[in-house]
C-alpha positions as CSV (number, residue, x, y, z in Angstrom):
1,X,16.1,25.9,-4.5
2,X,16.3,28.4,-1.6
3,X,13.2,29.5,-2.6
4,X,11.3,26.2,-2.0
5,X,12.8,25.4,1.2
6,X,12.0,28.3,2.6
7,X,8.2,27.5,1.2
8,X,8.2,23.8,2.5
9,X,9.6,25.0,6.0
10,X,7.0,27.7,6.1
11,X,4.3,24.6,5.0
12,X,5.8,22.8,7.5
13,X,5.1,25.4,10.4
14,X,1.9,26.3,9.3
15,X,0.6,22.8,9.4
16,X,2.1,22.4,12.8
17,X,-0.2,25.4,14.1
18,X,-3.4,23.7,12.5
19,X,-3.4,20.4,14.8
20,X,-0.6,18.9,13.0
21,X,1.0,17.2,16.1
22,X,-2.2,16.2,17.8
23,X,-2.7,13.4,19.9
24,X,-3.8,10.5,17.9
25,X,-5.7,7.9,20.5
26,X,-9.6,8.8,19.7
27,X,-8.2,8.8,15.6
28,X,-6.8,5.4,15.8
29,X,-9.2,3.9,17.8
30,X,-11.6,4.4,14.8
31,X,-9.2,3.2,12.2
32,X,-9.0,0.5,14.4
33,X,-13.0,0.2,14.6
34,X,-13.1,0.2,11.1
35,X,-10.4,-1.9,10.1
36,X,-12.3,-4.6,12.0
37,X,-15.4,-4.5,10.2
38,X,-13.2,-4.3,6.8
39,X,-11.1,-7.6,8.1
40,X,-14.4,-9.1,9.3
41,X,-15.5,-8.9,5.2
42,X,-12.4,-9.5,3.9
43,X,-11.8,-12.6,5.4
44,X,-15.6,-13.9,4.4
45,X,-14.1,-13.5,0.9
46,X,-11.6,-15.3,1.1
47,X,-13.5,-18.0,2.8
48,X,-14.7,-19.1,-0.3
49,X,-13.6,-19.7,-4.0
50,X,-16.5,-18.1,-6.1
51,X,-15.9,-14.8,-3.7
52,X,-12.3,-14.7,-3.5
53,X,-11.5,-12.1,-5.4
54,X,-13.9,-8.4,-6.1
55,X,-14.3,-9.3,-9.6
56,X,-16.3,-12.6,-8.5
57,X,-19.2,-10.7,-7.5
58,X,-19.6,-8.9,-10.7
59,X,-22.2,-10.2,-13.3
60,X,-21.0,-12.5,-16.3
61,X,-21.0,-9.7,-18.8
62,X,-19.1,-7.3,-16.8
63,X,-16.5,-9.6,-15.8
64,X,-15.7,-10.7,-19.0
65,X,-15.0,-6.7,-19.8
66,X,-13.1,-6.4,-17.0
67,X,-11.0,-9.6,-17.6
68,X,-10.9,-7.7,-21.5
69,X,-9.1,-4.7,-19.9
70,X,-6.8,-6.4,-17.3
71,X,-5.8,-8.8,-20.2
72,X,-4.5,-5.7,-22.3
73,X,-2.5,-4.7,-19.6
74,X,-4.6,-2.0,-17.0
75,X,-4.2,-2.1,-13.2
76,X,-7.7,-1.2,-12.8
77,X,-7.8,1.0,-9.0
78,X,-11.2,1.8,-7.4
79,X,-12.5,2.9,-4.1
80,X,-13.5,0.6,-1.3
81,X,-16.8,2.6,-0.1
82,X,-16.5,6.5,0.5
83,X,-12.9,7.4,0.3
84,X,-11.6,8.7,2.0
85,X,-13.6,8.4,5.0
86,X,-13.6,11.1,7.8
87,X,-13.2,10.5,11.6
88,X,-11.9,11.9,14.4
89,X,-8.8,14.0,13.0
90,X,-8.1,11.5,10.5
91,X,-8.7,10.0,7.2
92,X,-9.6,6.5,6.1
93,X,-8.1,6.4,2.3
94,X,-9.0,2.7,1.3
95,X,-8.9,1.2,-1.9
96,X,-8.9,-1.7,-4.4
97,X,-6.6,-2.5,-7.4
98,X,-6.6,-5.3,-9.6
99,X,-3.9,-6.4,-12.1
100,X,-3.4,-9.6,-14.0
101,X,0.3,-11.3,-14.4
102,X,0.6,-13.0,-17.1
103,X,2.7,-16.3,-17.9
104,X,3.5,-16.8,-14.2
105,X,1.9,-19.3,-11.4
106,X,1.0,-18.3,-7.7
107,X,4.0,-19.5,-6.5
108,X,6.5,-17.2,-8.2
109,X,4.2,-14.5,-7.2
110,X,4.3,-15.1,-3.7
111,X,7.9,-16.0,-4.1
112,X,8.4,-12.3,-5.0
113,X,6.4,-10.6,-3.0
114,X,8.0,-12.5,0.1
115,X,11.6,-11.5,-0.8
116,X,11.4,-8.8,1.7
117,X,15.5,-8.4,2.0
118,X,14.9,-7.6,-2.2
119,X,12.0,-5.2,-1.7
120,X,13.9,-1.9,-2.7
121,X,14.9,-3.9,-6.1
122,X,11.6,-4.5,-7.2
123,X,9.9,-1.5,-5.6
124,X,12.2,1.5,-6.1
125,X,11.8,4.7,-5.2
126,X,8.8,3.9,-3.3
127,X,10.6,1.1,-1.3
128,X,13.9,2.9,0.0
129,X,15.5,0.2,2.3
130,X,13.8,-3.3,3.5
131,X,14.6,-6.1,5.5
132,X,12.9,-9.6,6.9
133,X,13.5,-9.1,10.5
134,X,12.0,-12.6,11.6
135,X,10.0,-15.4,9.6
136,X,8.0,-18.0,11.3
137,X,6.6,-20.4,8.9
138,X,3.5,-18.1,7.5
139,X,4.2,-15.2,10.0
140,X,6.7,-12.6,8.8
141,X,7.5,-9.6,10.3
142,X,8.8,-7.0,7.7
143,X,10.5,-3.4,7.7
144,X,10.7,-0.9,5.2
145,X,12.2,2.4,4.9
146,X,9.4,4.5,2.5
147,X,9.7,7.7,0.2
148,X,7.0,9.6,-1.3
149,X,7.5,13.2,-2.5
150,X,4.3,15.5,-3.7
151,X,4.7,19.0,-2.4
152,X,7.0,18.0,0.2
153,X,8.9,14.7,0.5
154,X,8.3,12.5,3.3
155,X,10.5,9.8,4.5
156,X,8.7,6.9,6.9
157,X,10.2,4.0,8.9
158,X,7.4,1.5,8.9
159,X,7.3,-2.3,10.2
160,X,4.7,-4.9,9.4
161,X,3.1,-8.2,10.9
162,X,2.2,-10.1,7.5
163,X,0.5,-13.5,7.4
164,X,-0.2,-15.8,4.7
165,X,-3.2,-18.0,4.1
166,X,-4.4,-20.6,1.7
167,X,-7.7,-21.7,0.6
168,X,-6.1,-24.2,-2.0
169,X,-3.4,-24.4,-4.4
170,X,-4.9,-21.9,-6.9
171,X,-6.2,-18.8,-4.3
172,X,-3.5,-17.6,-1.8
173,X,-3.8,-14.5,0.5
174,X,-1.9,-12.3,3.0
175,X,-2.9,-9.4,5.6
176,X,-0.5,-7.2,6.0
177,X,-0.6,-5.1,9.3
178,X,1.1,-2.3,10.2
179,X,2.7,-2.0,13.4
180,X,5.1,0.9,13.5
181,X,4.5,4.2,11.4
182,X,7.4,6.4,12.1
183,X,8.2,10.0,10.1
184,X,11.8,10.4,9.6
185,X,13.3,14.0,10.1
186,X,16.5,15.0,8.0
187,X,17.0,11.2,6.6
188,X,20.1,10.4,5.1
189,X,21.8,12.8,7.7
190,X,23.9,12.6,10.6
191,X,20.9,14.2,12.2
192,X,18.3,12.1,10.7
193,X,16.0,10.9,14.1
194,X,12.2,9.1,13.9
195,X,9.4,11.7,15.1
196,X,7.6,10.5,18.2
197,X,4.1,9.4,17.3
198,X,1.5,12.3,18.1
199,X,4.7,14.8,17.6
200,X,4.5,14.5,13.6
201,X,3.2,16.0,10.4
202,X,0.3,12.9,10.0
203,X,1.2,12.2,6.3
204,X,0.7,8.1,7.3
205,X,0.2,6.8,10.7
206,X,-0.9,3.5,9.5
207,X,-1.2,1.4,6.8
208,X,-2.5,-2.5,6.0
209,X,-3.2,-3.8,3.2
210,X,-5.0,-7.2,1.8
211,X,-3.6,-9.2,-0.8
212,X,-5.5,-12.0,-2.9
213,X,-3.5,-14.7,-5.4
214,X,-5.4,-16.1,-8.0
215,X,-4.6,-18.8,-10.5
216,X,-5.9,-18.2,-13.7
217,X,-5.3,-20.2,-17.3
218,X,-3.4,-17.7,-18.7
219,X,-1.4,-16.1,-15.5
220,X,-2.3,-15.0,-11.8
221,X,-4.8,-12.5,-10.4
222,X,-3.8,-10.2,-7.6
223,X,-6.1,-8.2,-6.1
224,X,-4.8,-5.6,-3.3
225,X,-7.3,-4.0,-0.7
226,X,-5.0,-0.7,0.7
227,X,-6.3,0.7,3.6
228,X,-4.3,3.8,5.5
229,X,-4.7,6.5,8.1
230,X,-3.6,9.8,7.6
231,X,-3.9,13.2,9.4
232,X,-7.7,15.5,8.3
233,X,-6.8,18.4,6.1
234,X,-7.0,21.5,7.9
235,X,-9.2,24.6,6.7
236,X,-7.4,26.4,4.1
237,X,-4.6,24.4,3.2
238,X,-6.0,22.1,1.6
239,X,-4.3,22.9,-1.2
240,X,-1.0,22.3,0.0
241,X,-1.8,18.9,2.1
242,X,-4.9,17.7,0.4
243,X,-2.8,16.6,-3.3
244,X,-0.3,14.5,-0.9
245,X,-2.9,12.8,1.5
246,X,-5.4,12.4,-1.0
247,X,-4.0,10.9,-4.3
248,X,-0.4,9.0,-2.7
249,X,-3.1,6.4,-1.1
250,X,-4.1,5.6,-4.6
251,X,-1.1,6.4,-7.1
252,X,0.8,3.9,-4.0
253,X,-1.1,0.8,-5.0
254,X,-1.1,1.1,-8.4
255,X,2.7,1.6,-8.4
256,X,2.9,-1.3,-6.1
257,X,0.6,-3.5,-8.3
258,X,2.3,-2.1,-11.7
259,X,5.6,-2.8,-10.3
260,X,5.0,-6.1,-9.3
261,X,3.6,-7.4,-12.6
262,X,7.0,-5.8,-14.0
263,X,9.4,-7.1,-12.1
264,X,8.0,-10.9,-12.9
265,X,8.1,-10.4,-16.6
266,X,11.5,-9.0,-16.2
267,X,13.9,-11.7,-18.0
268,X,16.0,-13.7,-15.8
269,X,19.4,-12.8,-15.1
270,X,21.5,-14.8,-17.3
271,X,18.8,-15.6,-19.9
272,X,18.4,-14.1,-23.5
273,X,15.2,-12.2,-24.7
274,X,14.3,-14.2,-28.2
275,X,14.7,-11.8,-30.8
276,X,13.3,-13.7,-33.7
């Protein structure tokens, strides 16, 4: 245990010396660029029924495999253009899953999903605390405490400006945008304090993501688009950094997606599974 404290410390410090606490401005303003070509597309999707969803755009025969696969129970997870994208020390990581719930309508998904002062319940470990701090009628603005551990842990305070849109009863959407991205040093400590932005270790600095609700005959399509900035990887440690920054993007949204599915097949407290 000693052992790989002293090693994450010493990780730690070395990243540190390779531009880990840089100055973020020219990196966010191209997130920022870029997430406003991604909304400007995302948005036309959802303008329309027979686009609303990625699936949509694929050809009769490979739809029908795809709706084979998410029917047997896959979260199918792929990459939204070249991912991750470079820029300015950064990285774009964005990317697409795809799950079908079965049994259940739009409305008890979005009922779910919504139940932000529940969040931990139905997202744990990933979710570590959560709150609604304010609700106005579509309009919610969201914290969560988050935990990821590969190679090192990392703890993040995040908040989030979340809207919800309808094109009709059977295809519902939300944005989700982040608007506070704070690394959390010592947490669970009485010296546990939020890193000043610019002043951290860059695992996430931002983080939106896209949701899409889709009523089908036998349950509900949800399709999330997960779009984050981290810190660039810095010659020679990539493989210390590169495992965390690189694969939590994706193994994140399929957790999220997986977990969500789970939590709304889970039987009802107070009600029997039938065991004929």
């Amino acid at each position: 245990m000693f052992r790989t404290r002293v090693a994450i410390t010493q990780f730690l410090f070395i990243l540190s010396l390779h531009g880990g606490f840089a100055q973020q401005k020219p990196t966010t303003d191209a997130f920022d660029h870029y997430i406003t070509t991604a909304e400007a597309r995302i948005t036309k999707d959802r303008e329309k029924s027979d686009s609303f969803l990625k699936i949509d755009a694929l050809s009769a025969t490979q739809r029908t495999q795809v709706m084979a696969r998410l029917r047997q129970g896959a979260v199918l997870i792929a990459k939204q253009g070249e991912t991750p994208s470079e820029i300015p020390g950064g990285l774009i990581h964005d990317w697409v899953g795809t799950v079908l719930i079965p049994k259940v309508t739009v409305a008890q998904v979005l009922a779910l999903i919504q139940d932000y002062d529940h969040s931990t319940h139905y997202y744990s470990p990933d979710v570590v605390r959560s709150r609604l701090i304010s609700r106005q009628t579509d309009d919610f603005h969201v914290f969560m405490r988050l935990r990821k551990k590969k190679v090192v842990t990392v703890v993040l305070d995040t908040e989030y400006n979340v809207h919800y849109g309808r094109l009709d009863t059977a295809h519902e959407y939300s944005f989700s945008r982040s608007t506070r991205v704070s690394e959390i040093a010592d947490p669970g400590t009485p010296n546990e304090k939020a890193l000043a932005a610019g002043h951290d270790h860059g695992f996430m600095w931002r983080l939106n993501s896209y949701w899409a609700f889709q009523q089908a005959d036998d349950g509900v399509l949800v399709e999330c688009e997960a779009i984050s900035l981290t810190r660039d990887i810095p010659t020679g440690l990539a493989w210390m950094i590169g495992p965390f920054v690189n694969s939590i993007p994706r193994e994140s949204l399929q957790f999220t997606l997986d977990a969500t599915r789970k939590a709304l097949q889970e039987p009802k407290a107070g009600t029997k599974k039938d065991t004929k």
